[in-house]
PQR file of N, CA, C, O and H, with PARSE charges and radii, in Angstrom:
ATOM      1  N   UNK A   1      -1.080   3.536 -13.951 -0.4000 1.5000
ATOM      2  CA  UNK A   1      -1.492   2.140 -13.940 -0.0000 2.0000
ATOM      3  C   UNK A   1      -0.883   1.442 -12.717  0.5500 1.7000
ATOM      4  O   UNK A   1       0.313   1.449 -12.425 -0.5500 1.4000
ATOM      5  N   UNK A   2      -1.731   0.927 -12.140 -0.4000 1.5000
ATOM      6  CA  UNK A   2      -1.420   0.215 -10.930 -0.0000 2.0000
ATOM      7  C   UNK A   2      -0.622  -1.212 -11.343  0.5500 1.7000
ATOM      8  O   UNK A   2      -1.072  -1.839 -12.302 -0.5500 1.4000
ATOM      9  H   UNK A   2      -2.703   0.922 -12.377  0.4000 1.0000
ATOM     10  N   UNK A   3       0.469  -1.693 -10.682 -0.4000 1.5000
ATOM     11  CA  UNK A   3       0.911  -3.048 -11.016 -0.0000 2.0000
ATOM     12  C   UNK A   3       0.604  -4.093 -10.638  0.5500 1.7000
ATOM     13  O   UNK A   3       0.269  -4.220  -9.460 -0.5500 1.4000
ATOM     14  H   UNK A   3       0.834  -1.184  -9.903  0.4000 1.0000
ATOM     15  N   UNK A   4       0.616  -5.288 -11.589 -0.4000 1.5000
ATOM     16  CA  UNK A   4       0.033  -6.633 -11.444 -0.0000 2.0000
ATOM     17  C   UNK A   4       0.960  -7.020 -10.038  0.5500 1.7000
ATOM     18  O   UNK A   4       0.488  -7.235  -8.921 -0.5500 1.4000
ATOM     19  H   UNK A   4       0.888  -5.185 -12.546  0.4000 1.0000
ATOM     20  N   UNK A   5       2.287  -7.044 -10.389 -0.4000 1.5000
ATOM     21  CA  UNK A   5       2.765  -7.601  -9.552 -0.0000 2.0000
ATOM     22  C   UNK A   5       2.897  -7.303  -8.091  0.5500 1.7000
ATOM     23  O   UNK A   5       2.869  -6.126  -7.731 -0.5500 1.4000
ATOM     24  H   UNK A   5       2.670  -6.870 -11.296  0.4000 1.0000
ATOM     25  N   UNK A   6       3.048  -8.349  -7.147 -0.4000 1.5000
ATOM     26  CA  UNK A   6       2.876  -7.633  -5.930 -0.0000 2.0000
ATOM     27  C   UNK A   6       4.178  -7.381  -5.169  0.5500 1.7000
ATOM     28  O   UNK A   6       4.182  -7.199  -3.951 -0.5500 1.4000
ATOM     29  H   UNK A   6       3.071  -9.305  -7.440  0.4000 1.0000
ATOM     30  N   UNK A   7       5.271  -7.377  -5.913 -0.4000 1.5000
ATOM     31  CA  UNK A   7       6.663  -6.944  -4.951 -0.0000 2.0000
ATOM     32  C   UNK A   7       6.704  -5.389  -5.853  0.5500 1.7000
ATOM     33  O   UNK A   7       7.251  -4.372  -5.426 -0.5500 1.4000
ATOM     34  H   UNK A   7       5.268  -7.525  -6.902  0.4000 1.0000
ATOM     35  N   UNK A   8       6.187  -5.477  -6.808 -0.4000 1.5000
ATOM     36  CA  UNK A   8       6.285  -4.440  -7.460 -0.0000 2.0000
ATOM     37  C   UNK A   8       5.163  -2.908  -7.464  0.5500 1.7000
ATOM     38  O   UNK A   8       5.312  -1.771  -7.913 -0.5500 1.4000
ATOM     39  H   UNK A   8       5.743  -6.303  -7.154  0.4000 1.0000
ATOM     40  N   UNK A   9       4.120  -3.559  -6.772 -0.4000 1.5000
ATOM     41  CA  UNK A   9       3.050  -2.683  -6.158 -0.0000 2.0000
ATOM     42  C   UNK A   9       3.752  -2.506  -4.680  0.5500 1.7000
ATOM     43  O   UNK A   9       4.105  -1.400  -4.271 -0.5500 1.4000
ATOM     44  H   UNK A   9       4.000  -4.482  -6.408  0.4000 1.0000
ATOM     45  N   UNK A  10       3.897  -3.581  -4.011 -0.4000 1.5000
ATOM     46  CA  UNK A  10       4.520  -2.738  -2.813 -0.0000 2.0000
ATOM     47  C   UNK A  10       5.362  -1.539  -2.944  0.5500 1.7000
ATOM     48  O   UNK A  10       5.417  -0.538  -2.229 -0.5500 1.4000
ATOM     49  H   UNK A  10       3.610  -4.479  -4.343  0.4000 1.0000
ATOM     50  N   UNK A  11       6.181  -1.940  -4.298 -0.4000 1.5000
ATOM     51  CA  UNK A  11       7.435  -0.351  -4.188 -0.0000 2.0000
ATOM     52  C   UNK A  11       6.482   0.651  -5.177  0.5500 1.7000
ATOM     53  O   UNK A  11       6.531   1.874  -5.052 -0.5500 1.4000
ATOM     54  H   UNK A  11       6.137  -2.753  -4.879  0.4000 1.0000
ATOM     55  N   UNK A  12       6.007   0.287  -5.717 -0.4000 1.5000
ATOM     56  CA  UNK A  12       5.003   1.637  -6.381 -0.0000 2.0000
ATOM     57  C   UNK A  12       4.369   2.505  -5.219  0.5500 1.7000
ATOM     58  O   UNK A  12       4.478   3.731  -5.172 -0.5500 1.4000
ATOM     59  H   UNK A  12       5.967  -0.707  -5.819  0.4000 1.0000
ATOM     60  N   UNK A  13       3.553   1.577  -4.092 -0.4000 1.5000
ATOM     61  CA  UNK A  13       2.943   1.891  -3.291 -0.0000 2.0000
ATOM     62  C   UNK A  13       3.460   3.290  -2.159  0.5500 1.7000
ATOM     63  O   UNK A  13       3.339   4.499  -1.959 -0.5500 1.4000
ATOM     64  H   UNK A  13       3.464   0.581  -4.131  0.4000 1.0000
ATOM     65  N   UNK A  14       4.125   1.982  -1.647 -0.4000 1.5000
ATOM     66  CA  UNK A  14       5.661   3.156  -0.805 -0.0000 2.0000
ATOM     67  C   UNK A  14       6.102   3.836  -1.336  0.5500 1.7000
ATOM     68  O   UNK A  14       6.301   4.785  -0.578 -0.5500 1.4000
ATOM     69  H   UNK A  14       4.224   1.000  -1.809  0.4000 1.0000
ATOM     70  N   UNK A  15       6.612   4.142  -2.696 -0.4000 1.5000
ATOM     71  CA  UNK A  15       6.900   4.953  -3.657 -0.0000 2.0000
ATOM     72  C   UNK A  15       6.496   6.325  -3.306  0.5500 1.7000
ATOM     73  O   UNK A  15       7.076   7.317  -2.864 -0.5500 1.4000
ATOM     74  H   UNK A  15       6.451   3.371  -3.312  0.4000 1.0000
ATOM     75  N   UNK A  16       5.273   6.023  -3.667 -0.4000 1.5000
ATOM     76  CA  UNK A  16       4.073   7.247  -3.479 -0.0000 2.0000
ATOM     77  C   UNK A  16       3.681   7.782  -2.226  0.5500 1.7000
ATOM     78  O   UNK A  16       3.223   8.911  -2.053 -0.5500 1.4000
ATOM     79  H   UNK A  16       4.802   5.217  -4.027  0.4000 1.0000
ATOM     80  N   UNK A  17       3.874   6.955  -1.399 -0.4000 1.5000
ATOM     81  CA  UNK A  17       3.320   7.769   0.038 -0.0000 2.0000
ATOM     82  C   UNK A  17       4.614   8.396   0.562  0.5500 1.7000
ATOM     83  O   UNK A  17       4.546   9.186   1.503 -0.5500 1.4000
ATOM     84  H   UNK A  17       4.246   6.037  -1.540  0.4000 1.0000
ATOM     85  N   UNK A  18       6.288   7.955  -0.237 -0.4000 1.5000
ATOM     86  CA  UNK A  18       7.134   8.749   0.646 -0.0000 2.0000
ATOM     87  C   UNK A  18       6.789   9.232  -0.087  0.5500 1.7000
ATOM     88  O   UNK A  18       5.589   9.064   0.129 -0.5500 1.4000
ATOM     89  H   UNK A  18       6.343   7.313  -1.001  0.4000 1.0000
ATOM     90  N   UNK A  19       6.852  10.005  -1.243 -0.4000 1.5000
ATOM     91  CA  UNK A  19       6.925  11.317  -2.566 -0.0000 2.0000
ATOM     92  C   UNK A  19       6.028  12.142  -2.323  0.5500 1.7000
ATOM     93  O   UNK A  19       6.141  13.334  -2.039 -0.5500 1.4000
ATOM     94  H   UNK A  19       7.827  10.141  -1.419  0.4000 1.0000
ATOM     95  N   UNK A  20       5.164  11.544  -2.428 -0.4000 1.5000
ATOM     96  CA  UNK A  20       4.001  12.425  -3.394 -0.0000 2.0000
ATOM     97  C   UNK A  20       2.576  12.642  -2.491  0.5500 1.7000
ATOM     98  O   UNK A  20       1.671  13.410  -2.819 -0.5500 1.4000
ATOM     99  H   UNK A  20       5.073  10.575  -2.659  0.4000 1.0000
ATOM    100  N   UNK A  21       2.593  11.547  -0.939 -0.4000 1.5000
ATOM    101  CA  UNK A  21       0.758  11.716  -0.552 -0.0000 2.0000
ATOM    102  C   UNK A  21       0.898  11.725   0.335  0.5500 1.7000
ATOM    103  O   UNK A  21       1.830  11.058   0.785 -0.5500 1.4000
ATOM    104  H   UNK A  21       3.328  10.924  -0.673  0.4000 1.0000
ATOM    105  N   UNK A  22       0.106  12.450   1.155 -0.4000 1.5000
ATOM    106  CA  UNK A  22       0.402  11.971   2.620 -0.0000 2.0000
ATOM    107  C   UNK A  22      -0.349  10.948   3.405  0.5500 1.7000
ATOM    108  O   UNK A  22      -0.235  11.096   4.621 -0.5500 1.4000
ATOM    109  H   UNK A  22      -0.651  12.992   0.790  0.4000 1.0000
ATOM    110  N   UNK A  23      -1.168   9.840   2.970 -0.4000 1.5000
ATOM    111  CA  UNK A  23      -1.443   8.622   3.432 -0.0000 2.0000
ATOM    112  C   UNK A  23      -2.074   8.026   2.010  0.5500 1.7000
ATOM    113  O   UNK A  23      -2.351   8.534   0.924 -0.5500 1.4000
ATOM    114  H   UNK A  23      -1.260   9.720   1.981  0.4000 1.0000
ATOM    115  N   UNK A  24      -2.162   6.612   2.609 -0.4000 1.5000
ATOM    116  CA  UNK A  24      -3.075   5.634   1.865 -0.0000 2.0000
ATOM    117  C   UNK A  24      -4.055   5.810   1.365  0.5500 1.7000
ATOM    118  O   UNK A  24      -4.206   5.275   0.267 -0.5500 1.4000
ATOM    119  H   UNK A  24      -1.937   6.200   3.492  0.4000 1.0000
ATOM    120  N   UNK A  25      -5.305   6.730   1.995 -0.4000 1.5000
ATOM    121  CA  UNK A  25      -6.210   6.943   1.620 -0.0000 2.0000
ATOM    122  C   UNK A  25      -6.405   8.163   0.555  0.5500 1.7000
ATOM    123  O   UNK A  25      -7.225   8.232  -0.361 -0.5500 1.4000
ATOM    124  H   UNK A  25      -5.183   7.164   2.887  0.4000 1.0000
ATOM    125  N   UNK A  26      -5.540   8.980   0.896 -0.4000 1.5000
ATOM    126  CA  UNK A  26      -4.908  10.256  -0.415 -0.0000 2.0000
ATOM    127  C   UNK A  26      -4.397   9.699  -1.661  0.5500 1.7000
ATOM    128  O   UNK A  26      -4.672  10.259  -2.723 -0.5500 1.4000
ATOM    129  H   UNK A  26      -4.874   8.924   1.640  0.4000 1.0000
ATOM    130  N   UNK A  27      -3.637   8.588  -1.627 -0.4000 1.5000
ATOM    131  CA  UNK A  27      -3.099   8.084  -2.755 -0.0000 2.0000
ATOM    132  C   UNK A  27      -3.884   7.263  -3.577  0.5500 1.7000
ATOM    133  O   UNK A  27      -3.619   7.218  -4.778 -0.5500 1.4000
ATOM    134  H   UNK A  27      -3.414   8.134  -0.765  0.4000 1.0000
ATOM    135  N   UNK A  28      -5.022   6.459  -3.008 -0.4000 1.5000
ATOM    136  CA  UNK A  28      -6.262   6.070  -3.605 -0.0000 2.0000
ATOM    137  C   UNK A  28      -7.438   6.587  -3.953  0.5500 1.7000
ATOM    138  O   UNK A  28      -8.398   6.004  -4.456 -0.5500 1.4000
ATOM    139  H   UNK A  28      -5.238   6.496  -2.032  0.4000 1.0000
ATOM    140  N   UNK A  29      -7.282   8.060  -3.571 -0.4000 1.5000
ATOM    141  CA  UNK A  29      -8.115   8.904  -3.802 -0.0000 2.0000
ATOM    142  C   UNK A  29      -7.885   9.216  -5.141  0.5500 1.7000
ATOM    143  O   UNK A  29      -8.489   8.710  -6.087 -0.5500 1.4000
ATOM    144  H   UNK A  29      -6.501   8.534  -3.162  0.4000 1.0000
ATOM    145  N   UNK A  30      -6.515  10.523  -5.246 -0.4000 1.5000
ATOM    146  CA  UNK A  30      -6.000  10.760  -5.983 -0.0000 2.0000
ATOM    147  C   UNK A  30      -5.198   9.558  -7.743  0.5500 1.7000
ATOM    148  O   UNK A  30      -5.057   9.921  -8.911 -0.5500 1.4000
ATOM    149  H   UNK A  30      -6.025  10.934  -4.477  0.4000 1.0000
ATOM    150  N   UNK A  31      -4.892   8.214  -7.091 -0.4000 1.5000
ATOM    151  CA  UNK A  31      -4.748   7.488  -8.305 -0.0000 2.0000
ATOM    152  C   UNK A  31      -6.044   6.512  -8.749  0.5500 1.7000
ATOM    153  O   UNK A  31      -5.964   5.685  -9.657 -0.5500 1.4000
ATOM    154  H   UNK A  31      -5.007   7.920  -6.142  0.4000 1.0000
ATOM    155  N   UNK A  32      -6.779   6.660  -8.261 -0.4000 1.5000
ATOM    156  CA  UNK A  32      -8.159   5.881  -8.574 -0.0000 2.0000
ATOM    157  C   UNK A  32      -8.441   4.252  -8.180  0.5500 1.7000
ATOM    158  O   UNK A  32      -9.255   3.560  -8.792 -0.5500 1.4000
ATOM    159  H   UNK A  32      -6.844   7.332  -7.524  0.4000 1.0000
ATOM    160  N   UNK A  33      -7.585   3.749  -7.002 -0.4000 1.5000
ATOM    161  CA  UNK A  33      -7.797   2.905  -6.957 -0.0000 2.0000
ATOM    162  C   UNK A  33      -8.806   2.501  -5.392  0.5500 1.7000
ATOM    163  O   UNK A  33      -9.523   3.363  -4.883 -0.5500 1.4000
ATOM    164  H   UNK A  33      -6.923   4.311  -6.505  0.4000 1.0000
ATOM    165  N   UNK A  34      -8.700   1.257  -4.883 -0.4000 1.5000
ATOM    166  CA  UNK A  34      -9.494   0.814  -3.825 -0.0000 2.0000
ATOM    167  C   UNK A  34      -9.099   0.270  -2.849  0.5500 1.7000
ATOM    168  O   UNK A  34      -9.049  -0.960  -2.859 -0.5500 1.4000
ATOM    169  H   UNK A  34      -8.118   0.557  -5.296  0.4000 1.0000
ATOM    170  N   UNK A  35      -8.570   1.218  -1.346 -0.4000 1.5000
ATOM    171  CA  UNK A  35      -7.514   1.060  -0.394 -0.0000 2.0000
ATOM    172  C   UNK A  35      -7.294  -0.811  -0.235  0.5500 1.7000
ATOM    173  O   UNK A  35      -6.357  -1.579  -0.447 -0.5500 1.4000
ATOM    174  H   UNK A  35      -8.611   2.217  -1.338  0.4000 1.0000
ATOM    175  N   UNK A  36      -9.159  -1.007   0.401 -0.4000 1.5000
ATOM    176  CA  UNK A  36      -9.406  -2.481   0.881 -0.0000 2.0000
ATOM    177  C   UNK A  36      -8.761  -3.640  -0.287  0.5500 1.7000
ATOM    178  O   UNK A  36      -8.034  -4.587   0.015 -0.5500 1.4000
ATOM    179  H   UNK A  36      -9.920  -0.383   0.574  0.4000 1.0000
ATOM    180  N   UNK A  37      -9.318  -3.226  -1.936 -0.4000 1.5000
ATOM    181  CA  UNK A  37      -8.409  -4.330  -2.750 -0.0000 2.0000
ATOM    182  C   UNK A  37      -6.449  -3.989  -2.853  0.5500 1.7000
ATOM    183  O   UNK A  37      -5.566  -4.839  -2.970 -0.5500 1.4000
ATOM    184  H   UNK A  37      -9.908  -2.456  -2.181  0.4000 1.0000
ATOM    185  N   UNK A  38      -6.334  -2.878  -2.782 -0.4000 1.5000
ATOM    186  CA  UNK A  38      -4.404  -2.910  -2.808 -0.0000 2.0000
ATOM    187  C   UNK A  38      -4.172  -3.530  -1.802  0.5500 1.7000
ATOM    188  O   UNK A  38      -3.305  -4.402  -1.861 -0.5500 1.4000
ATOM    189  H   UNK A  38      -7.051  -2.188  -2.687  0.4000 1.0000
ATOM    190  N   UNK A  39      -5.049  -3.221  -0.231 -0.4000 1.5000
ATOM    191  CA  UNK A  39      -4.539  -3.765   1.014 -0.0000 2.0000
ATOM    192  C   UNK A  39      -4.314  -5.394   1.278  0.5500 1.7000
ATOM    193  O   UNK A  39      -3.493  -6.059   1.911 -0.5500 1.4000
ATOM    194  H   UNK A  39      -5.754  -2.513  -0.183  0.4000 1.0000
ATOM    195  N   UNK A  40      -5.380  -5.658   0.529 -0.4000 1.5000
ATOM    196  CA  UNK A  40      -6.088  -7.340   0.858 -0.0000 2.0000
ATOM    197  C   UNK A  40      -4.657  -8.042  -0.045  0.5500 1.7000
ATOM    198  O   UNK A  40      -3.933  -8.877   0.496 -0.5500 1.4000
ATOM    199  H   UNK A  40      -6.047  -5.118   0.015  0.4000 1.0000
ATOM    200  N   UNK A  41      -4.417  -7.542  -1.481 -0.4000 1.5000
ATOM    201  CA  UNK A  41      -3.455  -7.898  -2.235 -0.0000 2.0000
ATOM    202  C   UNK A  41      -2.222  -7.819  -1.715  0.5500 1.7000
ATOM    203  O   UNK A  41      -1.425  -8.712  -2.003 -0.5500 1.4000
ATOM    204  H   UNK A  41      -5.006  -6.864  -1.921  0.4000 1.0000
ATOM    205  N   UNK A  42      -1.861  -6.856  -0.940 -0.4000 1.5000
ATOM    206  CA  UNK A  42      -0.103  -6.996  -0.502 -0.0000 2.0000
ATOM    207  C   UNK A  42      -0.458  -7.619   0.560  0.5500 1.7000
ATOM    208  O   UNK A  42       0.603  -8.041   1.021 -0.5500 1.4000
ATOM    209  H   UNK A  42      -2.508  -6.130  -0.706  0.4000 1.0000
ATOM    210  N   UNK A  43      -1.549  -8.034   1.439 -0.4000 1.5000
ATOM    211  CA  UNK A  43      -1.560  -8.889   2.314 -0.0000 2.0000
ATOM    212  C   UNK A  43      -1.142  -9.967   2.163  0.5500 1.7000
ATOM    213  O   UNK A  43      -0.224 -10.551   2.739 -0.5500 1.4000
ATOM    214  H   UNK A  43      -2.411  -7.692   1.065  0.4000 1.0000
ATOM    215  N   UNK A  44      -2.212 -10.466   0.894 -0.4000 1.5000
ATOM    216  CA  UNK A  44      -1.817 -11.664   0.769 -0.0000 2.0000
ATOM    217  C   UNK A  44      -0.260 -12.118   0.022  0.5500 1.7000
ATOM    218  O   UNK A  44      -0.123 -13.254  -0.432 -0.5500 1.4000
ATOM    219  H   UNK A  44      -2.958  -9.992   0.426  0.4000 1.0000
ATOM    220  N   UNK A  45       0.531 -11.397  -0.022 -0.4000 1.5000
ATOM    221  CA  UNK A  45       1.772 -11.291  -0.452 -0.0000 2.0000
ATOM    222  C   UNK A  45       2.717 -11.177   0.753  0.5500 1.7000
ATOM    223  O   UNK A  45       3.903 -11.429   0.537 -0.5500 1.4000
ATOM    224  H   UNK A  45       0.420 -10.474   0.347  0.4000 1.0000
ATOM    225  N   UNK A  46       2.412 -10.892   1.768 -0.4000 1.5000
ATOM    226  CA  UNK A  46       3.105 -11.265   3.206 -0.0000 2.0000
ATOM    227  C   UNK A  46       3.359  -9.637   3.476  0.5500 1.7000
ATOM    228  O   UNK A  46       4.015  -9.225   4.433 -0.5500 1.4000
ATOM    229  H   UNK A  46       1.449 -10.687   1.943  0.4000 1.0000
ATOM    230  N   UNK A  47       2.800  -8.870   2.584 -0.4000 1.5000
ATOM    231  CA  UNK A  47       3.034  -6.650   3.625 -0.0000 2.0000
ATOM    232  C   UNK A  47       1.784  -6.366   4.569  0.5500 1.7000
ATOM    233  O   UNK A  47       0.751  -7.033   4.508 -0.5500 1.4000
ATOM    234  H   UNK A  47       2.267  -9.204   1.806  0.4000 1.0000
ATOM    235  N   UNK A  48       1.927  -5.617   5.190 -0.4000 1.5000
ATOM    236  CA  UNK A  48       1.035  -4.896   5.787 -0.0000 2.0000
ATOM    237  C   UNK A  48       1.456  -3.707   6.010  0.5500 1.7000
ATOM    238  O   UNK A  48       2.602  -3.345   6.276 -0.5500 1.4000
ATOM    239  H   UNK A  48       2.766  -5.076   5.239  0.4000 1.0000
ATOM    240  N   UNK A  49      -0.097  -2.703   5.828 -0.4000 1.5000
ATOM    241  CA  UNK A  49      -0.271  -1.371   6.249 -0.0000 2.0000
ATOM    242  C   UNK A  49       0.135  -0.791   7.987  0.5500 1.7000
ATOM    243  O   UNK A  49      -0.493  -0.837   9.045 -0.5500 1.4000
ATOM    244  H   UNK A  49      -1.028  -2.997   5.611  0.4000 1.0000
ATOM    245  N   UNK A  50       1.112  -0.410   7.708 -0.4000 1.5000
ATOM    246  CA  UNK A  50       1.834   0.599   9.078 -0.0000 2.0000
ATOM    247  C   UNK A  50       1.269   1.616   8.916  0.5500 1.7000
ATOM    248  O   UNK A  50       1.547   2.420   8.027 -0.5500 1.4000
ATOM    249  H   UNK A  50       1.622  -0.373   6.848  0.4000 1.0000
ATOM    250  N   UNK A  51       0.319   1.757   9.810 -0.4000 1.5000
ATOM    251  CA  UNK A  51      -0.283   3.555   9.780 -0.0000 2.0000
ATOM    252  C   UNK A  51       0.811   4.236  10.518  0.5500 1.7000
ATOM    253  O   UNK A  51       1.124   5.272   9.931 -0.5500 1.4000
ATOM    254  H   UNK A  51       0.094   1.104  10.533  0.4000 1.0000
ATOM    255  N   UNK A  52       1.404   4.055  11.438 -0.4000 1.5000
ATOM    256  CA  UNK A  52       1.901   4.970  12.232 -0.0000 2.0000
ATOM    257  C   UNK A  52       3.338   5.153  11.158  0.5500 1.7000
ATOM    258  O   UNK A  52       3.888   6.252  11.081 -0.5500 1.4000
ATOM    259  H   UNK A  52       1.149   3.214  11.914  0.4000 1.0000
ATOM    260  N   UNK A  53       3.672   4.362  10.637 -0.4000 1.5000
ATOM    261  CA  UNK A  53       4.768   4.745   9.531 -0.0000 2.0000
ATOM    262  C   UNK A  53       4.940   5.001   8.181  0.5500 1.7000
ATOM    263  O   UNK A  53       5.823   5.220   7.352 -0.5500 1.4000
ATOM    264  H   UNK A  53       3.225   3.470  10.700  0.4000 1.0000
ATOM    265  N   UNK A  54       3.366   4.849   8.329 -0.4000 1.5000
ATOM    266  CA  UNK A  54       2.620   5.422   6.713 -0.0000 2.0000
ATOM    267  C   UNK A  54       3.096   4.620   5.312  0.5500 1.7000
ATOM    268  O   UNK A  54       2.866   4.796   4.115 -0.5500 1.4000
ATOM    269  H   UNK A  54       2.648   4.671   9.002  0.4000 1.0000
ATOM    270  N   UNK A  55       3.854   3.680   6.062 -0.4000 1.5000
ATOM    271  CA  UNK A  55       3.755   2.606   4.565 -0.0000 2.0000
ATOM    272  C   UNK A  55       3.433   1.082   4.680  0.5500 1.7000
ATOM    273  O   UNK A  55       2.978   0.728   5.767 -0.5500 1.4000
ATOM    274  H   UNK A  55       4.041   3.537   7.034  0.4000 1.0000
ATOM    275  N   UNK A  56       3.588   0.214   3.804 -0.4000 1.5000
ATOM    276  CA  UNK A  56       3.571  -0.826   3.696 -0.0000 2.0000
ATOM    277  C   UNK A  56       4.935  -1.854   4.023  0.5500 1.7000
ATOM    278  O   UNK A  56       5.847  -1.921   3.199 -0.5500 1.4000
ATOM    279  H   UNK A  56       3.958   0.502   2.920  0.4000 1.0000
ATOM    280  N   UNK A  57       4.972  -2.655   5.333 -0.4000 1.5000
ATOM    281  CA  UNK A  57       6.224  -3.139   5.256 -0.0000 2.0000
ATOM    282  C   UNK A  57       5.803  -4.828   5.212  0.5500 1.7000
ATOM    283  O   UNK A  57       4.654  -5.259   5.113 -0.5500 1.4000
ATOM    284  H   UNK A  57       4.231  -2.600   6.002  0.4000 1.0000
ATOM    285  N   UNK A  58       6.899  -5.539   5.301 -0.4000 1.5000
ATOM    286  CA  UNK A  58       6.890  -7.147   5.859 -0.0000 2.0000
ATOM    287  C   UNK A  58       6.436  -7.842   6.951  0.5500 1.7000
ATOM    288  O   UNK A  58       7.043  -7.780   8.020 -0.5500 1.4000
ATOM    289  H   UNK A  58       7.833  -5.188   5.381  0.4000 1.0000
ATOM    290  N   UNK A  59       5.502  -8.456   6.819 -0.4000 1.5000
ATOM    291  CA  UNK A  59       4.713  -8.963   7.632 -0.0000 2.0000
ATOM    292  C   UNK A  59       3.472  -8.969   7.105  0.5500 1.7000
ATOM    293  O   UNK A  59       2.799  -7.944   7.000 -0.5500 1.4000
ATOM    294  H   UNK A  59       5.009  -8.507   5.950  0.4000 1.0000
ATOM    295  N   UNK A  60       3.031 -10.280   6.690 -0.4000 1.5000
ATOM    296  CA  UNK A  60       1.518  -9.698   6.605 -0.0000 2.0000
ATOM    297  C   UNK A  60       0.438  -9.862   7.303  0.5500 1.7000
ATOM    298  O   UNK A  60      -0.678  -9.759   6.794 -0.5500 1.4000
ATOM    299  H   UNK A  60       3.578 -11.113   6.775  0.4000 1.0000
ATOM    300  N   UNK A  61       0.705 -10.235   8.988 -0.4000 1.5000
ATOM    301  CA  UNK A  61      -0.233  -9.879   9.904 -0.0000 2.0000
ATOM    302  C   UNK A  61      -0.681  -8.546   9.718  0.5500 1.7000
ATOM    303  O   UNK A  61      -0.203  -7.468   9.366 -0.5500 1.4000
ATOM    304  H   UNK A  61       1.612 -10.319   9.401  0.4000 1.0000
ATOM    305  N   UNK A  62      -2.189  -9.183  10.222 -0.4000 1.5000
ATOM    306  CA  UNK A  62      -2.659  -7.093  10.682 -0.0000 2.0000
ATOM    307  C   UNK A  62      -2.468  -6.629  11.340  0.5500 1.7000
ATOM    308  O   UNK A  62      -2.542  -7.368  12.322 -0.5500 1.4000
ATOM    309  H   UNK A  62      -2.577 -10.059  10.508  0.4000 1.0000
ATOM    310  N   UNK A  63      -2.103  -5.346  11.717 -0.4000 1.5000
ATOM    311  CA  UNK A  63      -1.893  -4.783  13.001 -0.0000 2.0000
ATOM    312  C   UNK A  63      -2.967  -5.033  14.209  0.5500 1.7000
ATOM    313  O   UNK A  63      -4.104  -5.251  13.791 -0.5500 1.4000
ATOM    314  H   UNK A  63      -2.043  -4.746  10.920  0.4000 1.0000
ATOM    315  N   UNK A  64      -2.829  -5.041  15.504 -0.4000 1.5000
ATOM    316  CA  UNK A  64      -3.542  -5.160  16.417 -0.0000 2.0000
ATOM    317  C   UNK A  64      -4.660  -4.382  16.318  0.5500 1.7000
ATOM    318  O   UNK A  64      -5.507  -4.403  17.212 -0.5500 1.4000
ATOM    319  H   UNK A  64      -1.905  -4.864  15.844  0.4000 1.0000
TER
END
């Protein structure tokens, strides 16, 4: 189950991509969810997707 909350989906999130996946798109594959709605949600919570560091950190600009 994915979490409501969004400080708490961020660490679920990161959670999983150090452990268990090797990107974002594996981990939404594999847990059934929808990259664009987790993404849009920790956005609007002030994270953004670091591809080159494969997680979600602070900031919620988009990358260039």
């Amino acid at each position: 189950m994915i979490p409501a909350d969004p400080n708490m989906l961020f660490c679920y999130i990161n959670t999983g991509l150090r452990d268990k996946y090797e990107d974002l798109e594996d981990m939404a594959s594999s847990e059934g969810f929808d990259v664009r709605e987790i993404t849009d949600r920790l956005e609007a919570a002030g994270f953004r997707y670091d591809s080159s560091a494969g997680k979600f950190i602070a900031g919620g600009s988009k990358e260039p």
